[in-house]
C-alpha positions in Angstrom: -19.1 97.5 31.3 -17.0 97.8 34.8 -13.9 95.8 34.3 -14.0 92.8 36.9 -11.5 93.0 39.5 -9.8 90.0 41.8 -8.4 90.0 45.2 -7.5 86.1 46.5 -7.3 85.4 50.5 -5.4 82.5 51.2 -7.1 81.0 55.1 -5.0 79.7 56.9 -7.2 79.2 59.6 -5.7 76.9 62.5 -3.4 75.5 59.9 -0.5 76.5 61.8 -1.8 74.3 64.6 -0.3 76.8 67.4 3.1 77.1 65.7 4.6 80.8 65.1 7.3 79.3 62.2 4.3 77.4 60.8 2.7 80.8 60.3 5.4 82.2 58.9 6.5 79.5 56.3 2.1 79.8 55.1 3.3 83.4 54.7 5.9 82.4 52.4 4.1 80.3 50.5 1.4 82.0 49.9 3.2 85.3 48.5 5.4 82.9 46.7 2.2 81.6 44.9 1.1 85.1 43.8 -2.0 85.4 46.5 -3.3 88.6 47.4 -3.8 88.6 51.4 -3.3 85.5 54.1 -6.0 85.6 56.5 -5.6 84.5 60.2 -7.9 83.6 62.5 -7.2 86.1 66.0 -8.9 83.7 68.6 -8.1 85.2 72.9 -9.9 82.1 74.4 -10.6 84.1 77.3 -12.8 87.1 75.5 -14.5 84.8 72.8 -14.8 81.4 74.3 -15.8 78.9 77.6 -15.7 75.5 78.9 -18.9 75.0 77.5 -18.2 75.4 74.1 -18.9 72.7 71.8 -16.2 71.1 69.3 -17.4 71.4 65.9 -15.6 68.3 65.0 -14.0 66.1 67.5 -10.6 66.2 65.6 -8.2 67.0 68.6 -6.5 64.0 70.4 -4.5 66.7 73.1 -7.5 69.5 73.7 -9.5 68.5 75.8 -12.1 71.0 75.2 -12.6 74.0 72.5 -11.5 76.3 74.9 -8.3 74.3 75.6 -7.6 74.3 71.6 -8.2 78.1 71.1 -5.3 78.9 73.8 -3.0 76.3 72.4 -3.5 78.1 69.2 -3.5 81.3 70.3 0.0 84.2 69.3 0.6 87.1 72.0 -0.1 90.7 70.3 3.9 91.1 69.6 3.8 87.9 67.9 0.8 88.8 65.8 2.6 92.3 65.2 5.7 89.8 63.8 3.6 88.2 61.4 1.8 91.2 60.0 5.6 92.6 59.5 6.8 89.6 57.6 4.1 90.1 55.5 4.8 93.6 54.5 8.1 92.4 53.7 7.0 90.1 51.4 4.5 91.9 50.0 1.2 89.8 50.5 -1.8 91.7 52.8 -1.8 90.9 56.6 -5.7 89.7 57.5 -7.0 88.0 60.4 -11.2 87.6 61.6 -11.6 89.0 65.0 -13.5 86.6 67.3 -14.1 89.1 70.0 -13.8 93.0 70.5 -10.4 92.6 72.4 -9.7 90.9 68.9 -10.4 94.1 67.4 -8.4 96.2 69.5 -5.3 93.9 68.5 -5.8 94.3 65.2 -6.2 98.1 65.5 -2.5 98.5 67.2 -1.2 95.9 64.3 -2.9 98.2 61.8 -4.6 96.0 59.4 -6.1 97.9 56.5 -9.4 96.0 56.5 -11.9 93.4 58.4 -12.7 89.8 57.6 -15.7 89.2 59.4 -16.7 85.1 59.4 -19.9 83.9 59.1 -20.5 82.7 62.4 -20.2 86.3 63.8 -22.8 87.9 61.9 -25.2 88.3 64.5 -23.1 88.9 66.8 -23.9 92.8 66.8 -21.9 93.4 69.6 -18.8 92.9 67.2 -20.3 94.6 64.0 -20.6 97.7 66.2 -16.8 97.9 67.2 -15.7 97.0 64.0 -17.8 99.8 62.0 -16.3 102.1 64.5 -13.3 101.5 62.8 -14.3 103.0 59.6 -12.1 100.6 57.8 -13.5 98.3 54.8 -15.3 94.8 55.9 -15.6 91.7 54.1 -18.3 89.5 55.6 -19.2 85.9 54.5 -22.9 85.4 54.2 -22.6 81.7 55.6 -25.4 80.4 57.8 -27.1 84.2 57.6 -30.8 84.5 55.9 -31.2 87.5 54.2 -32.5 89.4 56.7 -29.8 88.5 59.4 -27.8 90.3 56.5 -30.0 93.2 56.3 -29.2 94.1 60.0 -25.3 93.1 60.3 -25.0 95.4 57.1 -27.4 98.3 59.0 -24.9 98.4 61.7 -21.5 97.8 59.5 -22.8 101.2 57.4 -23.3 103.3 59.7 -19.8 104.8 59.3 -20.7 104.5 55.7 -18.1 101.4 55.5 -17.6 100.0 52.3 -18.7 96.6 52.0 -17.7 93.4 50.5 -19.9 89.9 51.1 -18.9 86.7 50.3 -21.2 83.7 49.1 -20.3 80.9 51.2 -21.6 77.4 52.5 -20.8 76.9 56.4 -19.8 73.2 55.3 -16.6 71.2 55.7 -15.7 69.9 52.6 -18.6 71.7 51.0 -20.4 69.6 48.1 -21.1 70.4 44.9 -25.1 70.6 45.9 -23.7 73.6 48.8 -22.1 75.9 47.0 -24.8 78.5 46.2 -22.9 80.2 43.2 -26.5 81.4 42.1 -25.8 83.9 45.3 -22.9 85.9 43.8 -25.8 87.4 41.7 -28.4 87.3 43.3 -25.7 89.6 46.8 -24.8 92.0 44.2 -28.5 92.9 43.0 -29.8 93.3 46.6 -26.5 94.9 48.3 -25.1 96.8 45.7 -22.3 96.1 46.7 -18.6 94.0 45.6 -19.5 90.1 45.8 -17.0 87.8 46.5 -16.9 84.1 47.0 -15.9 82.1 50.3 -15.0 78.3 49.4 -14.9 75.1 51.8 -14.7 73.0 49.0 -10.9 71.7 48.5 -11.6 71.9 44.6 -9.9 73.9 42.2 -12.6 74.2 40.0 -15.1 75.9 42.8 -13.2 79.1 42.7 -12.5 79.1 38.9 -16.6 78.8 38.7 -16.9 81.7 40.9 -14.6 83.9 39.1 -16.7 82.9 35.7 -19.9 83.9 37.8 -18.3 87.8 38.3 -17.0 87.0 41.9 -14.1 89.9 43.0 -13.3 88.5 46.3 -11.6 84.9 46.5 -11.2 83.1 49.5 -9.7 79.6 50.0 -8.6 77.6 53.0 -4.6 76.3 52.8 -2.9 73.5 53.6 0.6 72.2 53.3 -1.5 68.8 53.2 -4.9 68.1 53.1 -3.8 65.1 55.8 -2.6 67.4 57.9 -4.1 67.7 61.6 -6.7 70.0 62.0 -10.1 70.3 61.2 -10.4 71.9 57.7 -7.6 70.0 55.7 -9.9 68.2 54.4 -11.4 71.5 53.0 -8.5 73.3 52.0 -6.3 73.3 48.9 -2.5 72.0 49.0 0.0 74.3 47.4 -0.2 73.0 44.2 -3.5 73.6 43.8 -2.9 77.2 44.9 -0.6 77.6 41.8 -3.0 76.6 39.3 -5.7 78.5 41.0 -4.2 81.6 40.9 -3.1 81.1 37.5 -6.6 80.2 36.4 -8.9 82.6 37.8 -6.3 85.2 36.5 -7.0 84.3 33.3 -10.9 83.6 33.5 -10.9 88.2 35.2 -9.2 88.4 32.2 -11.3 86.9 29.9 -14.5 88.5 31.7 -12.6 92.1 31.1 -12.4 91.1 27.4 -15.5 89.8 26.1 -15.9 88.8 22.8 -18.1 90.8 19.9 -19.6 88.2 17.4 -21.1 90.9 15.3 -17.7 91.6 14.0 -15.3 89.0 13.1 -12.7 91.2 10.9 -10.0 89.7 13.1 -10.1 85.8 11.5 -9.9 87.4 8.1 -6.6 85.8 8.0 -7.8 82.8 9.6 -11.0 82.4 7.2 -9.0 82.7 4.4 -7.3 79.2 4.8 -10.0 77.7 6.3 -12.9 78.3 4.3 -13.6 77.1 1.2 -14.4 77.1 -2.5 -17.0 75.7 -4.7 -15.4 72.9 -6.6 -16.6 70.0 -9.5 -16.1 66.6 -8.2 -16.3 64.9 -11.8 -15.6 65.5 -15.6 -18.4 67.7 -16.6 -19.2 69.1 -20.3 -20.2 72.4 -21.4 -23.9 73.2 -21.2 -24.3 70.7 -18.2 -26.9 72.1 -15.5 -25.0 72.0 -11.8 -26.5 69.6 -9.7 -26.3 69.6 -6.2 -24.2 65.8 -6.5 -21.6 67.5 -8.8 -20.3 70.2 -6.0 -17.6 69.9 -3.3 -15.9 72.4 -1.5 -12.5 72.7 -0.7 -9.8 74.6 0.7 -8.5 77.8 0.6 -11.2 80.1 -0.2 -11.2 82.8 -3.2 -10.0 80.0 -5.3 -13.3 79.3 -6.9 -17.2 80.7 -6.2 -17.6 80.8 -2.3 -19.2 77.4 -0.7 -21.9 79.6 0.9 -23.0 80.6 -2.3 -24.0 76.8 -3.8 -27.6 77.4 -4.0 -27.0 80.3 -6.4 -24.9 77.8 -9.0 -27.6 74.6 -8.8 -29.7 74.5 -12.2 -26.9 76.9 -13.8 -25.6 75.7 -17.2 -21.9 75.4 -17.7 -19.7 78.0 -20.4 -16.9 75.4 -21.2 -15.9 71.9 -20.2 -14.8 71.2 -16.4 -12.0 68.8 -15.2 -12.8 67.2 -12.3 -11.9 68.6 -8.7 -11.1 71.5 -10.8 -12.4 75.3 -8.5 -15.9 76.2 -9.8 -15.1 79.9 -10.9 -17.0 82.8 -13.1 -15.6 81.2 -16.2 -17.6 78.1 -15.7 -20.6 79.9 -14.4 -22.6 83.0 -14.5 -23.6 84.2 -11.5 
């Protein structure tokens, strides 16, 4: 059996709402916390974006359009470079999904060691191209893609034989309970052949521990100092605290996947059985030559005081060798077996 493996991307998204120290202090946090990688979002509202793009949400009360809110939370290239620095320092992987090919060629000069490709840009072949050019590793969230939108943006990512991660995810914000397609981790590995991860909108702890259970090696999250926070996936993100038992969890659920558990051998609660399990015992005065009934027999604790409980059938009907006391062990004295 291949052991599982787990690698945890705290999003922060716009969470930083256009503020370098906000970006930094999520850095913090989140290598404080024990996460993996902290994933941006590298947004140039100029190569990815117009006027005529749609909010998603109408959340904003100073952007006037999407286009104005993807310049108000866009970083120049040196302070991107900053970021990916600080996270070296502190020891927690730089990420960040290119929206456009310019994107790309930031993230090339800030050497990032692999691509997070979002949902939303998996048909956008234009993109796949220059990022399988890089020959670096991608993950890719399956979002709003059919399987055979998949087919293609894979066809292209490979073609530089770049190794491949996809992530289960529902394009939802907070994503419900009846969204969450965890039959997909599955059902990505047996088609792709590939590592299988899970993306997850939901704000819930228990989403990611679910997904860890179902074999998922990939772990994405959104973040948020608060989920009241401005911006438009608070509501779908988890607060620090969260974070903390999250990690801690899903830890331990890889763990328990990497150590699974052999019923057919149970030498290990020898110990254990021994105090627990029991003996046959008499629960009244009985005399010599009286044939065990079933109402005569208890069973008490520890075991190898008396005739094992499992072994009751076998005394019913016997005859008693000598008088008993009652609550007294039913041993090979009394009975023969």
């Amino acid at each position: 059996m291949q052991k599982q493996t787990l690698f945890t991307i705290g999003e922060v998204a716009q969470a930083h709402d256009g503020s370098l120290g906000m970006a930094y202090a999520y850095i913090d946090a989140l290598a404080k916390r024990g996460v993996d990688a902290v994933k941006f979002q590298l947004h140039i509202a100029e190569a990815e974006s117009s006027v005529h793009e749609p909010f998603r949400i109408k959340f904003s009360y100073e952007d006037k359009t999407r286009f104005d809110y993807w310049r108000r939370m866009a970083f120049t290239i040196a302070e991107w470079e900053g970021l990916k620095r600080h996270c070296d320092e502190v020891n927690i992987e730089f990420l960040a999904s290119p929206f456009s090919n310019l994107a790309v060629d930031w993230l090339e000069d800030i050497g990032v060691k692999q691509y997070k490709i979002g949902s939303g840009e998996v048909n956008n072949h234009l993109l796949l191209q220059k990022i399988s050019k890089t020959n670096k590793p991608v993950i890719l969230s399956s979002g709003m893609s059919s399987y055979d939108e998949l087919d293609r943006a894979i066809e292209i990512l490979t073609q530089n034989n770049t190794e491949i991660t996809i992530l289960q995810c529902s394009t939802a914000y907070p994503t419900s309970a009846e969204q969450y397609g965890l039959n997909q981790i599955e059902a990505l590995r047996s088609r792709y052949k590939c590592t299988v991860g899970f993306s997850d909108h939901s704000g819930k702890v228990s989403t990611g521990i679910a997904a860890v259970a179902l074999g998922a090696e990939v772990l994405e999250f959104h973040v948020a100092f608060s989920k009241e926070q401005f911006g438009p996936d608070s509501s779908s993100s988890l607060d620090l605290q969260q974070i903390l038992h999250l990690i801690e969890d899903v830890k331990d659920i890889c763990r328990a996947n990497n150590h699974p558990v052999d019923k057919k051998n149970n030498d290990v609660y020898a110990p254990l059985k021994s105090i627990f399990e029991k003996s046959l015992a008499v629960n009244k005065d009985l005399p010599k030559g009286h044939k065990i009934r079933f109402e005569d027999l208890e069973a008490k604790k520890p075991k190898a005081q008396g005739i094992d409980a499992s072994l009751f059938n076998q005394v019913i009907s016997k005859p008693l060798q000598k008088d008993i006391k009652s609550w007294s062990f039913l041993t090979q004295e009394y009975i023969n077996l």
